[in-house]
C-alpha positions as CSV (number, residue, x, y, z in Angstrom):
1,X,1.6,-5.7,17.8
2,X,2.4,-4.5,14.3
3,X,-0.4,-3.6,11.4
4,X,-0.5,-1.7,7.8
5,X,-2.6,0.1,6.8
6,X,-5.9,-1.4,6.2
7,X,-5.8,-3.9,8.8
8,X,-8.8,-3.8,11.2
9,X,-8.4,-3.0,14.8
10,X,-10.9,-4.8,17.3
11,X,-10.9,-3.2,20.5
12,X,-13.1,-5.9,22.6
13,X,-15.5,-5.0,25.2
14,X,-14.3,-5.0,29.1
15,X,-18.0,-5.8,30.3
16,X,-20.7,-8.8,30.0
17,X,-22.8,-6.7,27.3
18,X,-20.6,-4.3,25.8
19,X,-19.8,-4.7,22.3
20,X,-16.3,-4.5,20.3
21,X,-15.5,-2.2,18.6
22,X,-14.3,-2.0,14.9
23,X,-11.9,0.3,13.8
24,X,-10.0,0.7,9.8
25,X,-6.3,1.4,10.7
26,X,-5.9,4.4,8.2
27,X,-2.1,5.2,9.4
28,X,0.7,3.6,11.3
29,X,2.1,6.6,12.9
30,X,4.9,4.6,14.8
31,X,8.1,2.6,13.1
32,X,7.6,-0.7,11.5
33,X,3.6,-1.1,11.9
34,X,3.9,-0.6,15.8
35,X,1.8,1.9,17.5
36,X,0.5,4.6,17.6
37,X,-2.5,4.0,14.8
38,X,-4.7,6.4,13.4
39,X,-7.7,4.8,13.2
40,X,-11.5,5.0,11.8
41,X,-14.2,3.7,13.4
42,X,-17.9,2.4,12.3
43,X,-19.4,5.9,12.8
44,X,-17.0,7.6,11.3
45,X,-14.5,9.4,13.7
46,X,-11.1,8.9,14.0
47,X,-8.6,8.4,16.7
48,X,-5.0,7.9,17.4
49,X,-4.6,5.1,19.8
50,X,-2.0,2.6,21.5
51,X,-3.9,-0.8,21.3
52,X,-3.8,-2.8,24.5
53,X,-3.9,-6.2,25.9
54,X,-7.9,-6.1,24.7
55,X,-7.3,-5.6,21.3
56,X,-6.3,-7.4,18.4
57,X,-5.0,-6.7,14.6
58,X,-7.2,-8.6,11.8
59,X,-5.0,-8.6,9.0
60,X,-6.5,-8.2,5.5
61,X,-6.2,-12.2,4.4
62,X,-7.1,-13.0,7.9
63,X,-10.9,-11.3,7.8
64,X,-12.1,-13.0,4.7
């Protein structure tokens, strides 16, 4: 997995019903865009996290 900053991170639910969530990567924190990220999310707090197999990077060309 490797993102810049300003790339979305989409953390995708793990239940029927529950929603993904949307996070604005706002530092790569490990070496060449791997993780950790320090990331944003819709409501406004922040968190440093190591993606796993249920997320994915939306690069900024790719979410047009």
């Amino acid at each position: 997995m490797h993102a810049t900053k300003g790339d979305q991170l989409v953390q995708h639910g793990r239940v029927v019903g529950e929603h993904d969530k949307v996070a604005e990567i706002v530092e790569v924190m490990g070496d060449e865009g791997t993780p950790p990220y320090r990331v944003r999310f819709e409501d406004g707090h922040e968190a440093v996290c190591s993606p796993g197999p249920d997320s994915e990077i939306r690069h900024g060309e790719s979410r047009r």
